[in-house]
C-alpha positions in Angstrom: 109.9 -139.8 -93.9 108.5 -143.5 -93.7 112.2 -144.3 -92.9 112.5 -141.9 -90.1 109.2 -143.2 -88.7 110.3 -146.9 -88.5 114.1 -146.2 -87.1 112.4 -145.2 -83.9 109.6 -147.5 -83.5 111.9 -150.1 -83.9 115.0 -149.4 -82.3 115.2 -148.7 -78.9 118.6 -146.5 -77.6 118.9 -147.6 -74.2 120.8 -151.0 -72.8 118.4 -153.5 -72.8 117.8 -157.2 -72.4 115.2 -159.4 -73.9 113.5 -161.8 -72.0 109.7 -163.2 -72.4 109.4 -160.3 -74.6 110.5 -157.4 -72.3 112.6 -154.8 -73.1 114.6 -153.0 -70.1 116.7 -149.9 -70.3 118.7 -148.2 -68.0 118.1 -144.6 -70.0 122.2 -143.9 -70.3 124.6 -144.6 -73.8 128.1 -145.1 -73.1 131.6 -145.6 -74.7 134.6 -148.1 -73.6 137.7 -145.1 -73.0 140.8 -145.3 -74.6 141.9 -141.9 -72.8 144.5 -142.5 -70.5 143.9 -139.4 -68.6 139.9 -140.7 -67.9 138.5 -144.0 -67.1 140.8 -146.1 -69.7 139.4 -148.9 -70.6 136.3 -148.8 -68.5 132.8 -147.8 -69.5 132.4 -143.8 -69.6 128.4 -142.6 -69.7 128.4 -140.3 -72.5 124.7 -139.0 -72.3 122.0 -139.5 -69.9 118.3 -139.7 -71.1 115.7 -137.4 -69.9 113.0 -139.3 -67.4 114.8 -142.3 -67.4 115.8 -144.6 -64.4 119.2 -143.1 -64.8 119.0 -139.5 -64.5 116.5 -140.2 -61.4 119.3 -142.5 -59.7 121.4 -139.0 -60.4 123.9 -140.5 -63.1 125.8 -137.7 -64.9 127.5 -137.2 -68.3 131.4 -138.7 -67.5 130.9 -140.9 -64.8 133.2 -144.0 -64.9 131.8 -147.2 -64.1 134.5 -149.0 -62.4 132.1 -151.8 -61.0 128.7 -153.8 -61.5 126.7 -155.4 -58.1 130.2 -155.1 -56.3 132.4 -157.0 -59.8 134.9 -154.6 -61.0 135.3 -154.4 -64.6 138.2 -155.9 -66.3 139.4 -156.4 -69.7 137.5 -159.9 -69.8 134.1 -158.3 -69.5 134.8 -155.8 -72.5 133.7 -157.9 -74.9 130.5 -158.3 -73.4 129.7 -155.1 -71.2 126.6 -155.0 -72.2 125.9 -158.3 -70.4 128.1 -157.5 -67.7 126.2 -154.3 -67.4 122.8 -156.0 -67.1 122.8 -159.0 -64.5 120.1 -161.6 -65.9 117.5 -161.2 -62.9 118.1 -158.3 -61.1 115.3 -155.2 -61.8 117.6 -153.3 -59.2 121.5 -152.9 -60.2 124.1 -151.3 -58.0 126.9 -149.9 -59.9 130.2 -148.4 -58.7 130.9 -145.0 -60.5 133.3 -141.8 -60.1 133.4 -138.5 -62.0 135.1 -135.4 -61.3 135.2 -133.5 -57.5 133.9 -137.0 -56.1 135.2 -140.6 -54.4 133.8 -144.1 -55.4 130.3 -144.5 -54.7 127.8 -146.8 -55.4 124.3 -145.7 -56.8 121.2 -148.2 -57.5 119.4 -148.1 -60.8 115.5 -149.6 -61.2 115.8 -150.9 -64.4 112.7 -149.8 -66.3 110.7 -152.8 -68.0 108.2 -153.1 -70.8 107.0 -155.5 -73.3 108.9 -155.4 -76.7 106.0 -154.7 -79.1 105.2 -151.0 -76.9 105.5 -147.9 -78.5 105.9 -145.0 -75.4 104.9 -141.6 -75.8 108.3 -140.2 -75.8 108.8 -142.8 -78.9 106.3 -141.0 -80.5 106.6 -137.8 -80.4 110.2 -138.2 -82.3 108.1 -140.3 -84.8 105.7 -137.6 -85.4 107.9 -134.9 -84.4 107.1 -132.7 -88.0 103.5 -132.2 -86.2 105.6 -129.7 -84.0 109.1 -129.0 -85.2 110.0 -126.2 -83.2 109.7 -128.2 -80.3 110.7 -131.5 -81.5 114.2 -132.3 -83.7 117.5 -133.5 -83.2 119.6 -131.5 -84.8 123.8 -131.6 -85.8 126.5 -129.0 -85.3 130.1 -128.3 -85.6 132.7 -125.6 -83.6 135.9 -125.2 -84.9 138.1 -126.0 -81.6 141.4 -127.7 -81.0 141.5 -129.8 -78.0 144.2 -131.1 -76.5 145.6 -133.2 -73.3 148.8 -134.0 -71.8 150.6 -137.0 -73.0 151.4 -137.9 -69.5 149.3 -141.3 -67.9 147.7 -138.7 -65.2 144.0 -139.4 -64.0 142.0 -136.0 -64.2 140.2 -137.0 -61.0 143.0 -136.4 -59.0 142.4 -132.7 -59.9 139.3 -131.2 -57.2 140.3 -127.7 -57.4 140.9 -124.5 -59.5 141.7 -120.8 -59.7 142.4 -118.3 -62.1 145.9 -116.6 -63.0 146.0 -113.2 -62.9 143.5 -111.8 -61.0 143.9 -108.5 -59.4 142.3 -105.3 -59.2 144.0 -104.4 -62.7 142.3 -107.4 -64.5 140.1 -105.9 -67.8 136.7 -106.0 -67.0 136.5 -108.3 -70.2 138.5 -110.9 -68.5 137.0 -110.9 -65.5 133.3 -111.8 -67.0 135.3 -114.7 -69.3 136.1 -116.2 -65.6 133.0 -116.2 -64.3 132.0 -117.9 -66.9 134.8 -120.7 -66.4 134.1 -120.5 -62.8 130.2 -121.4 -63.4 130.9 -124.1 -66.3 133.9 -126.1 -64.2 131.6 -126.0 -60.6 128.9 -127.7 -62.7 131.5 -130.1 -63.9 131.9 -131.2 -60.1 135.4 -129.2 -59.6 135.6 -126.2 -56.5 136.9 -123.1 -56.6 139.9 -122.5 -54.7 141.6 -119.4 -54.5 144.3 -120.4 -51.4 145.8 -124.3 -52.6 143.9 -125.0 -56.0 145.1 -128.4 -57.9 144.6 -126.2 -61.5 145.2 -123.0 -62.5 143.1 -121.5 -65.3 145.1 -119.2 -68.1 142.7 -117.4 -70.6 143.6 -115.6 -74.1 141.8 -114.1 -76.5 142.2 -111.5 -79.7 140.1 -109.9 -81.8 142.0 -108.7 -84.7 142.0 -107.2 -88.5 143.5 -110.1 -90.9 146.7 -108.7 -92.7 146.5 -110.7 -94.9 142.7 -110.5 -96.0 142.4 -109.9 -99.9 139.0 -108.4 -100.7 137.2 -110.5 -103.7 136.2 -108.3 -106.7 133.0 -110.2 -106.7 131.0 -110.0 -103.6 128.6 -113.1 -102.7 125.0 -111.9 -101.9 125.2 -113.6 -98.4 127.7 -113.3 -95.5 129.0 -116.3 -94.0 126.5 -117.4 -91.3 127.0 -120.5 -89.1 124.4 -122.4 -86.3 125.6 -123.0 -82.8 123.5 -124.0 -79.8 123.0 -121.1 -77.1 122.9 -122.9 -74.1 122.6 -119.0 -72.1 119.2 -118.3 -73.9 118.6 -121.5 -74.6 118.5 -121.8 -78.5 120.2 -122.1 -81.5 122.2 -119.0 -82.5 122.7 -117.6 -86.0 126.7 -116.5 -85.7 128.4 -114.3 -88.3 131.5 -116.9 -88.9 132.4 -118.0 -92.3 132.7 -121.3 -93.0 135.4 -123.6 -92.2 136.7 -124.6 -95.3 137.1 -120.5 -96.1 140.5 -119.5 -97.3 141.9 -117.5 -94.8 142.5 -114.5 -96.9 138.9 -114.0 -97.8 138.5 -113.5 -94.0 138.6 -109.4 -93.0 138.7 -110.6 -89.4 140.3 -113.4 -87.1 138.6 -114.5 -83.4 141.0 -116.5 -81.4 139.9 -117.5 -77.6 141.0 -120.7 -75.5 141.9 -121.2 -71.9 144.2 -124.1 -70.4 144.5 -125.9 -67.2 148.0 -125.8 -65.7 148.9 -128.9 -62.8 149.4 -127.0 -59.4 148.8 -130.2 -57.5 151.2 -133.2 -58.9 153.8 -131.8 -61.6 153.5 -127.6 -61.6 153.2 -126.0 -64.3 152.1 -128.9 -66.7 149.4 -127.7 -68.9 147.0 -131.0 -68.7 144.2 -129.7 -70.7 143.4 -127.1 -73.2 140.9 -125.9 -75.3 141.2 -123.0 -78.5 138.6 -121.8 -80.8 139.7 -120.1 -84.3 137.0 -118.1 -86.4 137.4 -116.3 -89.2 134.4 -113.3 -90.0 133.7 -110.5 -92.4 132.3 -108.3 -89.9 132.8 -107.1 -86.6 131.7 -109.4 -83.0 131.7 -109.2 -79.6 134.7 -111.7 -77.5 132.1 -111.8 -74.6 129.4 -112.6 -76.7 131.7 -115.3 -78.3 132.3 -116.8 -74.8 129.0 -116.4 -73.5 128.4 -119.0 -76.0 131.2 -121.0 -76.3 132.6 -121.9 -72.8 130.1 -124.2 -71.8 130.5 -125.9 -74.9 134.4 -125.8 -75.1 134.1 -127.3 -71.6 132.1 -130.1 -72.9 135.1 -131.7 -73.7 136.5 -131.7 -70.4 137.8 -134.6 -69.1 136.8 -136.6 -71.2 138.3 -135.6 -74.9 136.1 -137.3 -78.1 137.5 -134.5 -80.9 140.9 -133.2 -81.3 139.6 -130.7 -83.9 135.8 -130.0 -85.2 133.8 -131.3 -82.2 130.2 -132.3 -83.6 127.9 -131.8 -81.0 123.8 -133.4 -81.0 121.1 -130.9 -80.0 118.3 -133.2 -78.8 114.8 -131.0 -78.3 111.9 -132.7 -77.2 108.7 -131.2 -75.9 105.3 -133.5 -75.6 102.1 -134.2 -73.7 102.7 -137.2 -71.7 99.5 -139.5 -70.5 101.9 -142.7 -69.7 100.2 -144.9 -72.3 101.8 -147.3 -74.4 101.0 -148.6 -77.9 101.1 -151.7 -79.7 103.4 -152.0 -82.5 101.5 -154.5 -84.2 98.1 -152.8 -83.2 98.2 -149.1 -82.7 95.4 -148.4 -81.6 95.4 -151.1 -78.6 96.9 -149.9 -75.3 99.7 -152.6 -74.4 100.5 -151.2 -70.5 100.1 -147.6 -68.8 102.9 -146.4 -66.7 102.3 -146.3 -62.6 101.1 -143.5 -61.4 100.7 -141.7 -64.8 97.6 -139.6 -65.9 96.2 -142.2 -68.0 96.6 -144.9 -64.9 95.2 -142.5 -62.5 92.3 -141.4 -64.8 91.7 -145.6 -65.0 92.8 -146.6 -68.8 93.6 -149.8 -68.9 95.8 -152.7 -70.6 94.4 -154.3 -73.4 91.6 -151.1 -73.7 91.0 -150.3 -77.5 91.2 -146.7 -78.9 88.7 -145.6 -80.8 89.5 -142.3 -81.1 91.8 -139.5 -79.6 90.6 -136.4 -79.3 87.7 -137.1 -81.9 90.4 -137.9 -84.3 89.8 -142.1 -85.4 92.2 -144.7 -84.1 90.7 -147.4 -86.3 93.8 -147.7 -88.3 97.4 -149.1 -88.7 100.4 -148.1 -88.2 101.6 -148.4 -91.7 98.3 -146.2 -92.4 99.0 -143.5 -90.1 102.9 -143.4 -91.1 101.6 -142.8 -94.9 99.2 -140.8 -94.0 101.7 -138.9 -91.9 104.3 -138.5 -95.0 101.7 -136.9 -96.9 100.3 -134.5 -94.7 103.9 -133.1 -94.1 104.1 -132.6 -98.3 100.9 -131.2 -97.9 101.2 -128.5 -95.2 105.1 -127.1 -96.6 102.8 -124.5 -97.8 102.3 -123.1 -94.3 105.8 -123.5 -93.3 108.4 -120.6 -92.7 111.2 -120.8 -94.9 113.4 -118.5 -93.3 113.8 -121.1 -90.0 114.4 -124.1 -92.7 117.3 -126.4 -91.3 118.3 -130.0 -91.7 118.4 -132.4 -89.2 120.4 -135.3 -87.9 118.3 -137.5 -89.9 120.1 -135.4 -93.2 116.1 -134.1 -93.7 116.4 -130.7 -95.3 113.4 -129.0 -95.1 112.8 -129.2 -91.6 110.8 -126.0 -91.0 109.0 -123.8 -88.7 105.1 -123.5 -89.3 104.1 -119.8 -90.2 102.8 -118.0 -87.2 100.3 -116.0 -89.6 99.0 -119.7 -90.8 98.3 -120.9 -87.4 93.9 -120.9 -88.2 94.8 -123.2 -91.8 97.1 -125.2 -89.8 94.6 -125.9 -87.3 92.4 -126.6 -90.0 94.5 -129.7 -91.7 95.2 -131.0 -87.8 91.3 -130.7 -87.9 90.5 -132.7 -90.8 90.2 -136.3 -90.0 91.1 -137.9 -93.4 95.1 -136.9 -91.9 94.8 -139.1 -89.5 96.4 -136.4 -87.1 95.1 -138.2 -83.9 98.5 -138.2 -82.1 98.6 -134.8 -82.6 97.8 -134.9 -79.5 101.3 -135.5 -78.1 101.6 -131.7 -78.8 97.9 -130.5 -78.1 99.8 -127.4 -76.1 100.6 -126.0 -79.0 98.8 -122.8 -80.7 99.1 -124.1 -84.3 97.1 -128.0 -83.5 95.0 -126.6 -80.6 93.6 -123.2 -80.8 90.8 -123.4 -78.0 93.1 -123.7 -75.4 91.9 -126.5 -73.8 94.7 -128.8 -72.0 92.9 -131.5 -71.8 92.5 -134.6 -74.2 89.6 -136.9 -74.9 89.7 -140.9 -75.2 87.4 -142.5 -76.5 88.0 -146.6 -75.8 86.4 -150.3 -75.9 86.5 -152.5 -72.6 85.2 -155.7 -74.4 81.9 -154.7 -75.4 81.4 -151.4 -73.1 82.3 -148.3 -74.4 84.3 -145.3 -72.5 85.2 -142.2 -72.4 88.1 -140.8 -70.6 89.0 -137.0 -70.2 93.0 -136.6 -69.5 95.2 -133.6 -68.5 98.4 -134.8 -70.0 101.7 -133.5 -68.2 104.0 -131.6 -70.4 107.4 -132.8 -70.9 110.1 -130.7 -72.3 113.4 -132.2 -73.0 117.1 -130.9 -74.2 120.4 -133.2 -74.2 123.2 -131.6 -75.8 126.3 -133.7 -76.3 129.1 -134.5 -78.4 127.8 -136.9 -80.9 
């Protein structure tokens, strides 16, 4: 876990420049496209972080940026976007993007600045995020779909429009909640619906059927297949009954097969440009709408922009955490190095340079290298009050990721209590039943103003934050 700890103090995601020891970011990753149906050869955002400068200036998941401060990008700058990216001495950066349904347009972007050797709250909480698992992972999955795209040079963009084929009063009740569905997920991609003059039409197919071929073992495993898939509907990860990929077909007593495609109205009719289909083999018997209520809005992930041809891994990012707006030195944890504007620790008048002494009565006085030990050992300590049935592994490849026991909560509190854990930034997730069980939402810091001593009394804002993306 020490490893884990020290990849995120140290390594900051966002694009940044370094200059009398400031870091800046943006709060967006990106990839150069090859696709020659989306932004070839130009920068495509890939993610957007949550509270970042970016998602604030309303930057989305596939928007192209075609230009920086009025430059378009050409092959010359590839080989240093980055810089190109980030103009040396501008905090506010004007960039020229496009994305589906929408024109050009320029959007501005207040680069956010800090020094080098801060450690944020958000930081943090990933650091620590064992205190409070449920909330905080990142966390890997796979789905078994074929994607594909027309060969032809056409740019998606061109496409605003869509309707379904089909539809009429005889359409299958089934059917007709698989559109809707469709509908919802391509609308939030930016495209309309058009029923008179749309530039797609949307085919769907589906089957649910008995393998012919299936050949019943004469040994039966003790477990069904069972596979993990983010729930975007409810919101969680799902427990599906689909056998694994690498499962012989013949072993499989059923066969799922669902996909829709996107046929060209607009430039060259009846072109299929894009299409997605899903193929799952199961042992028991499932529901197609239950399939697509999960599955669309992931399937349409994909869409414009194509990463995976076949298995598309997706990143389930959960993050959930008391934020105060301080920020702490690397080289001195318990020293504040800045305090956001505006935040609850600037408002409740915590300082730069103020020394911790203690978080809610929990002791500061110690390093970071003591606090990551202790921090490793109090995770081997507490697997006793851990649920095994909600063990997974994470994107990190740790396998015993777990949720604590709800029965356990009073010993849990217990261990968070005991200040020889050196739990203090337990208070990222004071909101929590199992670390705090009076209820109280506020914190306590206790600080040093050169020789005065303080005592501040927080509400910390609670921020709860879920990217999903194709990894």
């Amino acid at each position: 876990m020490k490893k884990k700890f020290l990849v995120i103090v140290f390594s900051i995601i966002f694009v940044t420049t370094y200059a009398q020891e400031i870091t800046c970011r943006y709060g967006f990753s990106y990839e150069i496209s090859n696709s020659q149906n989306w932004g070839k050869n130009l920068p495509v955002i890939t993610s957007v972080y949550p509270n970042s400068p970016a998602e604030r200036a309303g930057l989305k998941p596939f928007d192209i940026i075609e230009a920086v401060e009025g430059a378009p990008i050409n092959e010359e700058e590839l080989d240093d976007i980055h810089l190109f990216l980030n103009p040396e001495g501008l905090q506010l950066i004007e960039l020229t993007i496009k994305n589906i349904g929408e024109d050009s347009h320029k959007v501005k972007i207040n680069k956010e600045c800090k020094s080098i050797f801060a450690l944020s709250e958000s930081q943090l909480a990933t650091a620590f995020g064992m205190y409070a698992v449920e909330d905080t992972h990142d966390q890997l999955f796979s789905c078994p779909f074929v994607t594909t795209q027309t060969k032809d040079s056409v740019d998606f963009s061109q496409f605003k429009s869509f309707d379904f084929s089909g539809v009429d009063n005889g359409q299958p009740e089934l059917a007709k909640k698989i559109n809707e569905l469709i509908r919802k997920e391509l609308m939030n991609r930016g495209l309309q619906y058009n029923p008179v003059n749309p530039d797609l039409l949307v085919h769907i197919y589906y089957s649910f059927n008995k393998n012919l071929n299936f050949r019943p073992k004469t040994i039966k495993d003790d477990e069904t297949g069972y596979v993990y898939r983010y729930d975007t509907g409810r919101n969680r990860m799902a427990k599906l009954p689909f056998l694994p990929p690498n499962t012989i077909e013949t072993e499989a007593e059923y066969i799922l097969k669902f996909g829709f495609r996107l046929e060209d109205r607009k430039l060259a009719r009846g072109r299929i440009i894009w299409e997605c289909e899903a193929n799952e083999m199961l042992n028991e018997l499932y529901s197609l709408e239950d399939f697509a209520f999960i599955h669309i809005p992931l399937m349409c992930m994909q869409y414009p922009y194509v990463k995976y041809g076949r298995n598309v891994q997706f990143r389930l990012s959960k993050k959930k955490y008391n934020y105060t707006g301080l920020n702490y030195s690397i080289d001195n944890i318990s020293e504040i190095v800045s305090v956001d504007p505006y935040s609850p620790a600037a408002n409740s008048g915590i300082r730069p340079l103020d020394k911790l002494d203690a978080i809610n009565e929990k002791r500061m006085d110690r390093s970071s290298k003591q606090f990551t030990s202790a921090y490793r050992q109090f995770i081997v300590n507490t697997l006793k009050y851990r649920d095994y049935s909600t063990r997974f592994t994470d994107a990190n490849g740790f396998p015993d990721c777990m949720y604590w026991d709800t029965l356990k909560y009073p010993l849990i509190v217990k261990e968070f209590d005991n200040k020889k854990n050196l739990t203090a930034f337990s208070y990222l997730f004071n909101y929590a039943p199992f670390i705090n069980s009076s209820g109280n939402t506020t914190c306590s810091f206790k600080l040093r103003r050169n020789k005065e001593k303080l005592e501040f009394i927080i509400r910390p804002e609670i921020r709860a934050e879920i990217t999903i993306v194709v990894d």
